[in-house]
C-alpha positions as CSV (number, residue, x, y, z in Angstrom):
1,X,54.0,117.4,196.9
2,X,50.1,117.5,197.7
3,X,51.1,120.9,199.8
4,X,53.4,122.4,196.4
5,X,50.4,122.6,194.2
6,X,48.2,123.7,196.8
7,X,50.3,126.6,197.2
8,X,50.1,126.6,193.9
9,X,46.0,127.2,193.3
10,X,46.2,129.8,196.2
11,X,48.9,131.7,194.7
12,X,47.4,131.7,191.2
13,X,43.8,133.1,193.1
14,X,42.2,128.9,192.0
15,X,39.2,127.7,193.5
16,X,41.3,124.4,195.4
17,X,37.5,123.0,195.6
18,X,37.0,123.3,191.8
19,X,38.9,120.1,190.1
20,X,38.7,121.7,186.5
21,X,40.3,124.9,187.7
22,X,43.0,123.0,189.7
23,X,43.6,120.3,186.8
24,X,44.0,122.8,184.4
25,X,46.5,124.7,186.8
26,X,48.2,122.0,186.9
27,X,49.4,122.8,183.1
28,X,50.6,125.7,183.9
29,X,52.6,124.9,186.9
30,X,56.2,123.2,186.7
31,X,56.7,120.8,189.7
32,X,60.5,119.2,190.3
33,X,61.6,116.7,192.6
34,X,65.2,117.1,193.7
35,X,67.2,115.2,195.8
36,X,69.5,117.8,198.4
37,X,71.9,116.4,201.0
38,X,70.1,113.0,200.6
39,X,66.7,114.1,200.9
40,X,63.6,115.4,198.6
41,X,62.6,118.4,198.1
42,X,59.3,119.7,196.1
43,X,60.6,122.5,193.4
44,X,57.5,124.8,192.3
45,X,58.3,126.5,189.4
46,X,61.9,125.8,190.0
47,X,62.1,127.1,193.5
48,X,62.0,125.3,197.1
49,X,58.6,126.6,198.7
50,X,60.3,126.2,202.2
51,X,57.6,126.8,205.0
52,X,54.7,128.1,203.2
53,X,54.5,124.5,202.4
54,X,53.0,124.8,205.8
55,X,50.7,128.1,206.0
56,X,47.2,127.6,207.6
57,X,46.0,128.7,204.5
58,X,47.4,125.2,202.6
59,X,46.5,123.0,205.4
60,X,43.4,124.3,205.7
61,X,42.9,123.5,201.6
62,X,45.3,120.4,201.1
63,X,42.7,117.8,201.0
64,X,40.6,119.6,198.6
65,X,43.4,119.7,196.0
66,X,44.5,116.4,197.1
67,X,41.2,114.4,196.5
68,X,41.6,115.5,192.7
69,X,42.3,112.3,190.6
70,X,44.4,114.2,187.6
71,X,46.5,115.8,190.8
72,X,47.2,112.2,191.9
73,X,48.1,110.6,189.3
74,X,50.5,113.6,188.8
75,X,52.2,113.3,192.1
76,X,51.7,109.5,192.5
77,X,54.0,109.6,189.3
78,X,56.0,111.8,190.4
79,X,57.0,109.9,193.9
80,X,57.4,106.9,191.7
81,X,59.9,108.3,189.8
82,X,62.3,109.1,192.8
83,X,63.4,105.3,192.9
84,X,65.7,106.0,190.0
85,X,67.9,107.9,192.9
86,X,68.4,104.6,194.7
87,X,66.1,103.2,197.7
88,X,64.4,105.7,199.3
89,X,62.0,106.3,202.5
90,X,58.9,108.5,201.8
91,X,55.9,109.4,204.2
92,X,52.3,110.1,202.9
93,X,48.7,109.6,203.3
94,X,48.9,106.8,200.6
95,X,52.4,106.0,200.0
96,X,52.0,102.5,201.4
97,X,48.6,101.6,199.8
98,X,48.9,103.0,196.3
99,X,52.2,104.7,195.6
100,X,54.7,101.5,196.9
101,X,51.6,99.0,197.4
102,X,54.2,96.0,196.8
103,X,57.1,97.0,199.8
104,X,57.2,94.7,202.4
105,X,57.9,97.6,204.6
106,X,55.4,99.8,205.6
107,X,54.7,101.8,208.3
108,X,51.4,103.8,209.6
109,X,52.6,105.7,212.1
110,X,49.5,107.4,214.0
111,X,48.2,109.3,217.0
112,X,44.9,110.7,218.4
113,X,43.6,113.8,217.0
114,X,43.9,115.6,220.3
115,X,47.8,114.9,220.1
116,X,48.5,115.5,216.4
117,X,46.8,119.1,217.2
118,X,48.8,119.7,220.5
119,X,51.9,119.0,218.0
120,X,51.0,121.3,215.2
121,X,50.2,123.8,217.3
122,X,53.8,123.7,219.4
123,X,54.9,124.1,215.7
124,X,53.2,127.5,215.0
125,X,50.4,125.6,213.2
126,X,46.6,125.7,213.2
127,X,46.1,122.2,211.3
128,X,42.4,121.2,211.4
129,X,43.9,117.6,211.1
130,X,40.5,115.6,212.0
131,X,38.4,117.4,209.0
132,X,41.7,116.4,206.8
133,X,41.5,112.5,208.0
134,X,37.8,113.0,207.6
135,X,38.2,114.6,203.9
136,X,41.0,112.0,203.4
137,X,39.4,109.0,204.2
138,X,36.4,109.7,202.3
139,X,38.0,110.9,199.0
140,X,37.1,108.6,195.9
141,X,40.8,108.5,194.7
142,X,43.3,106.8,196.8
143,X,41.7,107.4,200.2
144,X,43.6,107.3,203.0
145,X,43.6,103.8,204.7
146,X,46.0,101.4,206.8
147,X,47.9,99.7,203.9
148,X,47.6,95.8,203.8
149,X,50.5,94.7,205.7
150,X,51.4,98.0,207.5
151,X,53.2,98.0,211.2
152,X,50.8,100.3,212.7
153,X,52.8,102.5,215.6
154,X,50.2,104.8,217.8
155,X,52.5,107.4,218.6
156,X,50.1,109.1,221.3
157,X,52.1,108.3,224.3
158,X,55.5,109.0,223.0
159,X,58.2,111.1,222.1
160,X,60.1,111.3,219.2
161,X,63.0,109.0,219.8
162,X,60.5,106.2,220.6
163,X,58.7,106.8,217.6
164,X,62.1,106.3,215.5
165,X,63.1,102.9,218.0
166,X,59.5,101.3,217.5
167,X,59.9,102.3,213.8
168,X,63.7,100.4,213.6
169,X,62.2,97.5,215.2
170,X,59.3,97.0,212.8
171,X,61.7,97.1,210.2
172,X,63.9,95.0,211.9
173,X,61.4,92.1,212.3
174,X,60.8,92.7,208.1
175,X,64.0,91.6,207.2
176,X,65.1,95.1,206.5
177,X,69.3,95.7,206.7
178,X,71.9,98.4,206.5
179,X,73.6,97.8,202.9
180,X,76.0,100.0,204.0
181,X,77.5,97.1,206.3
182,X,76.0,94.7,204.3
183,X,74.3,92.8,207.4
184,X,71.1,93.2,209.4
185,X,70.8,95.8,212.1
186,X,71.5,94.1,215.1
C-alpha cells in the first residue's frame, strides 16, 4: 500500500520528501483494496499497479512517503478495514505493532542486510534496504520495531520452505488452528 502511493507522488512529478505535497496528493488519488483469488491487491486509481510496485525508483523513495503521518493513518485504516473479508494474514513494517497490535500471532521475520540485498538483487531489484530500516526505524510515526510478543525468525541461513515450517511452528505453539478442519495443525 505504502509502495501504491509512492508510485503515486512519482507519477504525479510530487516531491515524496515534501509531506504537504504528498498529503495533499493523497486527495486526489483513489486507493482500493480488493481481494483476488484469496489475496489483496492495492488498486491505484482503480487499476492493479502490478510490478512497478517494485521499480528502483519507489524503493528508493518508499520510506520518505511512508514516514508521513496523514499517509499512515490512511493506509493503517485501510489494512484495518480488510478484516470485514474474514481472517486474514498481512506482512508489513508495522502490521504487528500498530496495525493488529492486539493478535496473539505475530511474526518478525528477518535477515541480515547483506542477505535481503543478495535476494532483491536475484529479483531484478536494486533495494537500498539498510537506509530503508534506517529511515524506518527512525521515523516519528509508527517506526518500525519488533512488536511486543513477536516470534522473531532470522531467515539468514535459510531457504524459503524453512522460512514457511519455522513460520507454522510459531503459530503452532500460539494456539493457532486450521478452521477449515476445525482442529489444530498437527
Amino acid at each position: 500500500m505504502y509502495r501504491a502511493v509512492t508510485l503515486a507522488v512519482l507519477q504525479h512529478g510530487a516531491d515524496p520528501h515534501d509531506a504537504c505535497v504528498v498529503t495533499n496528493l493523497l486527495k486526489e488519488i483513489q486507493l482500493r483494496c480488493a481481494i483476488k483469488d484469496g489475496s489483496s491487491r492495492i488498486l491505484l486509481d482503480g487499476i492493479y499497479p502490478g510490478n512497478s510496485l517494485r521499480s528502483d525508483d519507489v524503493n528508493a523513495t518508499v520510506s520518505a512517503v511512508a514516514s508521513v503521518p496523514e499517509v499512515r493513518h490512511l493506509l493503517v485504516s485501510l489494512q484495518r478495514g480488510l478484516l470485514q473479508h474474514g481472517d486474514l494474514i498481512m506482512e508489513g513494517r508495522d502490521i504487528g505493532s500498530v496495525v493488529f497490535p492486539d493478535t496473539p500471532y505475530k511474526i518478525y521475520i528477518e535477515a541480515s542486510e547483506e542477505v535481503r540485498r543478495e535476494r532483491r538483487a536475484a529479483e531484478g531489484q536494486m533495494d537500498p534496504v539498510g537506509d530503508r530500516d534506517r529511515q524506518d526505524s527512525a521515523r516519528k510515526t509508527s517506526p518500525l520495531v519488533v512488536p511486543e510478543g513477536a516470534e522473531v525468525i532470522d531467515s539468514s541461513q535459510m531457504i524459503i520452505e524453512e522460512v514457511v515450517e519455522a513460520t507454522i511452528e510459531a503459530l503452532r505453539a500460539r494456539g493457532w488452528f486450521d478452521r477449515e478442519q476445525e482442529t489444530h495443525i498437527p
